[in-house]
Structure formats: C-alpha cells, structure tokens
N, C-alpha and C positions, 0 to 999 in steps of 0.2 A: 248911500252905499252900504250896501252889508258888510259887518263887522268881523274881522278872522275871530271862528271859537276855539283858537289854541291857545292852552295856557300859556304863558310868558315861564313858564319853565318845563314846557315839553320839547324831547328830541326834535320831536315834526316843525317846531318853530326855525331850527336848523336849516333844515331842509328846505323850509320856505323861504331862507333867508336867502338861498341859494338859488334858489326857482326865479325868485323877483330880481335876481342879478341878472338872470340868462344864461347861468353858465352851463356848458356843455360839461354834463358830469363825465368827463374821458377815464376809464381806469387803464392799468397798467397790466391787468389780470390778464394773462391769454387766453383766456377762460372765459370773459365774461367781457361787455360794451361799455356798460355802465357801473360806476360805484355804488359798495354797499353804503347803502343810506342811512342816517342816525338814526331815526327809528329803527334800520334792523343791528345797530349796533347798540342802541339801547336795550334792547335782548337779552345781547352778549357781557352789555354790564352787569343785570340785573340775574343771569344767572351765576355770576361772581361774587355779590353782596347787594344784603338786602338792608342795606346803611341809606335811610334817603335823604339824609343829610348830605353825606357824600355823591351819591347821585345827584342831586339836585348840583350841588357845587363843581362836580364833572359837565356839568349841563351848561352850566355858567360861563365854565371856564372854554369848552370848547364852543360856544357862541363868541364869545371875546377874539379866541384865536380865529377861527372863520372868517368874522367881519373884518382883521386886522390881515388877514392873507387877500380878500376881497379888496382890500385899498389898498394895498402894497404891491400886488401881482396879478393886478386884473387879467392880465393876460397868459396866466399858467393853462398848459396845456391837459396838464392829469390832476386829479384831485383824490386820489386816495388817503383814506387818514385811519384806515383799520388797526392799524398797527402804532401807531402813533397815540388812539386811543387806548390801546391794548397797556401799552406799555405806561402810559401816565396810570391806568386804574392800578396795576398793579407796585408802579414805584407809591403809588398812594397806599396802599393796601399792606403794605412795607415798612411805611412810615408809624402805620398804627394811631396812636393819639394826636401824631403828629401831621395828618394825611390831609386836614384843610391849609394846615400851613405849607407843606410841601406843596400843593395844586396853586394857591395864589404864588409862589414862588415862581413855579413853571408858568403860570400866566405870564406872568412879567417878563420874566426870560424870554418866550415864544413871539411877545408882542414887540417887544425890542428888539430881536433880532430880524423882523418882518421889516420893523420901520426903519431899521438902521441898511440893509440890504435893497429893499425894491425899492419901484421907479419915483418915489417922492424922495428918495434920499440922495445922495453923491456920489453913491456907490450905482446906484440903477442898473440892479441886476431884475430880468424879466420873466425869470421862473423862479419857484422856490424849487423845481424838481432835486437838484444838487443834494439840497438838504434831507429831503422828505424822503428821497429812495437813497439816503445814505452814501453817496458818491463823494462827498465832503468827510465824512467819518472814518470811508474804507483807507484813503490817503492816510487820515489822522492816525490810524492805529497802526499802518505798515512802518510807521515813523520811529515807533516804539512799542511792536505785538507784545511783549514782556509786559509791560505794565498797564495797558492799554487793550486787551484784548478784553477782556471783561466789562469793558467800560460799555453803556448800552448808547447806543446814537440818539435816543431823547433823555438821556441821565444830564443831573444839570451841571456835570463835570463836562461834558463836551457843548453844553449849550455856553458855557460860559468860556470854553475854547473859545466858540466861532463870538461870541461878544469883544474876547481879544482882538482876535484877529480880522476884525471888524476896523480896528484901532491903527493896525498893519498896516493895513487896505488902505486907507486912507494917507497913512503919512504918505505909503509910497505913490498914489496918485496924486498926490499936491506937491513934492517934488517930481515929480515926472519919470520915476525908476521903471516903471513897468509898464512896455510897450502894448505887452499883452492886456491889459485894462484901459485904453484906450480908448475913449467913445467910440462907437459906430455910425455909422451913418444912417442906424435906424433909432438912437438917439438913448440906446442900452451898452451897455459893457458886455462881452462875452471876452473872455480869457483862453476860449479856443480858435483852435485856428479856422475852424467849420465853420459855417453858417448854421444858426439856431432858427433861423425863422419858422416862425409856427409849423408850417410845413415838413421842414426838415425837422424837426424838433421829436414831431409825431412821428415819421420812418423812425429815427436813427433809435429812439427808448423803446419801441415796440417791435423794432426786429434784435435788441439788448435781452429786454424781456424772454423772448421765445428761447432765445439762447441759453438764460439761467445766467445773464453778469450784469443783475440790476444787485447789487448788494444788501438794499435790504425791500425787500419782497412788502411794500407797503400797503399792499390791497388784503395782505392775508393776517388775519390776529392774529396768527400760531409761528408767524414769522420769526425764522431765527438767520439773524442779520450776518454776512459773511464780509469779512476784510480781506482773508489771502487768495485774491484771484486778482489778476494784473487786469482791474476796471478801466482804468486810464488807456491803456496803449490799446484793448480790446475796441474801447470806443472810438478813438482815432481811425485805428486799423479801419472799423466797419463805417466811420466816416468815410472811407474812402473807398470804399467798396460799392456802396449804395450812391456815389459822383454826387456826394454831398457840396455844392461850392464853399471854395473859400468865403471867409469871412470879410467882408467890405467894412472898410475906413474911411 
C-alpha cells in the first residue's frame, strides 16, 4: 500500500482526516455547498503571521479539536470552523509571548467540552451546531449585554461558562428537574420541543441562515458575531412554519 506524502504537520492532513471519516462537509454559507478547507484556511493564517512556530501549533491544535468533534458528534450536520479558526489565531496573536500557552489552553477547553457534551458522555447532545454558530453564546450575553457583550463566543471566558454549566446540566439530569433533557427515543437529548433529526436539522439552520439569525456567521473569517436578535423564539417560530414534528420521547 502506498504511503500518504503529507507531512504530519500540514493543513491537508486535516482534511484527510476528514475525507477518511466520510464526512459530508455541509456548510452553513448561502453561498456556497461545501466548507472552506484547511488548506484554504491555512492561507488565511499564513497571510496573518509568518510565526511557524505558531502555525505549526495552530495545525496541532486544530487537528486535536477535529478528531475530538469526529468522536463526540459523529453525526453533526455542518462543519464550518472559519471563524473559530479565525478567532483562535487572533486571541493568539493577542496573547503575544504568551500565544502557545493560550492555544494548548484553548485545546483543552474545546476537547472537554466535546467530551463532556456529545454522544459518549451523559449529556449526549448530537450536534455541536449550538456552539459552533453561537446560539449558546447569543442566550449568554442577552442575560447580561452590559458585561458580556464584548465577550468573543471562542474567548475562554465563555468556553469556561459552558464547562460550568456542563456541571448544571448534569445535576439537574440526575435529579430528574428538567423534562426538557429528557432522553429521546433516538437515544440523544434535545432540549427543544422540535424534532432535530438530521433531516430537519438541515431545513430548519439553512432556511435560519438565509434569513441572517444564525448569530455567529461561522463559515466566514470576517465574521462579526450578533447576540441582540431574538434567536430562540425566531427558531421555534420557523420550527413551525416549515411542520417541523415535535420532538419524540
């Protein structure tokens, strides 16, 4: 068998990683079928800094988070991470001397809350979507815009929110508080009243999308993430528009 000739520290190893899963790269972009690929977002790093220390450890760090979305959410319907990228280079680039330290930090944060959230965990939640296009964060900051509006949805003040409340999550499904977390009968938790099956999963984010009330626009680097638009009840609303079924228990 011929040998892959990617280095063990190229983008395209990403990509491969990704090929060899089978995953249906779906993006979120109206614009466009398929996600931008690390290779072309190593581009977009590389016209940002030409630190290959820190590229390399960007390279690292988002294979780590990949393969840790790959076993926790096999079954995520969108895969965009432009923005996710975007924003780790630059909290890194921020950090200054400090910017390998900050990136294994964010490692750690990003793989724990994979493993603590998806289907190996207690929680078995079956998308990471929530997180990834910000619909977790927009809630966070309408809680308290004042002090929170500034906070970035990958800063590791809000990755360390959802670590808490990781913690929530749990008490209150082991005393049995929240009917809404519930198992289903597809063997995942969904805390809405809609059905998420894959199917509906893909309508209900992609006519969100077209509309402009995904909050944070995660297919595009230049993305600049919104909180004050009533995400929740928009969703619901178009849950029910598009004869989304309820949710089975």
């Amino acid at each position: 068998m011929q040998q892959s000739t990617v280095p063990n520290n190229s983008f395209q190893l990403i990509d491969e990683i990704l090929s060899q899963n089978h995953v249906n790269l779906l993006t979120l972009n109206p614009d466009k079928t398929k996600i931008t690929s690390f290779v072309e977002l190593e581009v977009l790093i590389r016209e940002n800094t030409t630190d290959n220390r820190l590229i390399h450890t960007i390279q690292k760090t988002l294979e780590i988070i990949v393969k840790s979305q790959l076993n926790n959410f096999p079954e995520n319907v969108f895969w965009d991470f432009d923005f996710m990228v975007s924003s780790m280079l630059f909290q890194a680039l921020t950090a200054k001397d400090n910017a390998i330290v900050f990136l294994g930090k964010f490692a750690h944060k990003m793989v724990s809350l994979t493993d603590l959230f998806g289907m190996n965990s207690e929680i078995r939640f079956r998308y990471v979507h929530d997180f990834i296009y910000g619909f977790e964060w927009a809630k966070w900051v309408q809680k308290d815009p004042k002090n929170r509006a500034n906070i970035e949805p990958f800063s590791l003040t809000f990755l360390d929110y959802l670590l808490a409340k990781h913690q929530e999550l749990i008490q209150r499904i082991r005393r049995g508080k929240s009917q809404s977390y519930k198992l289903c009968d597809n063997g995942f938790r969904n805390p809405f009243t809609f059905s998420r099956e894959p199917d509906d999963e893909y309508r209900l984010l992609t006519h969100l999308a077209k509309a402009q009330l995904i909050p944070v626009a995660a297919w595009d680097w230049n993305a600049v993430p919104m909180w004050n638009k009533p995400f929740q009840e928009k969703r619901e609303q178009l849950a029910l528009e598009l004869n989304i079924q309820p949710q089975k228990h």
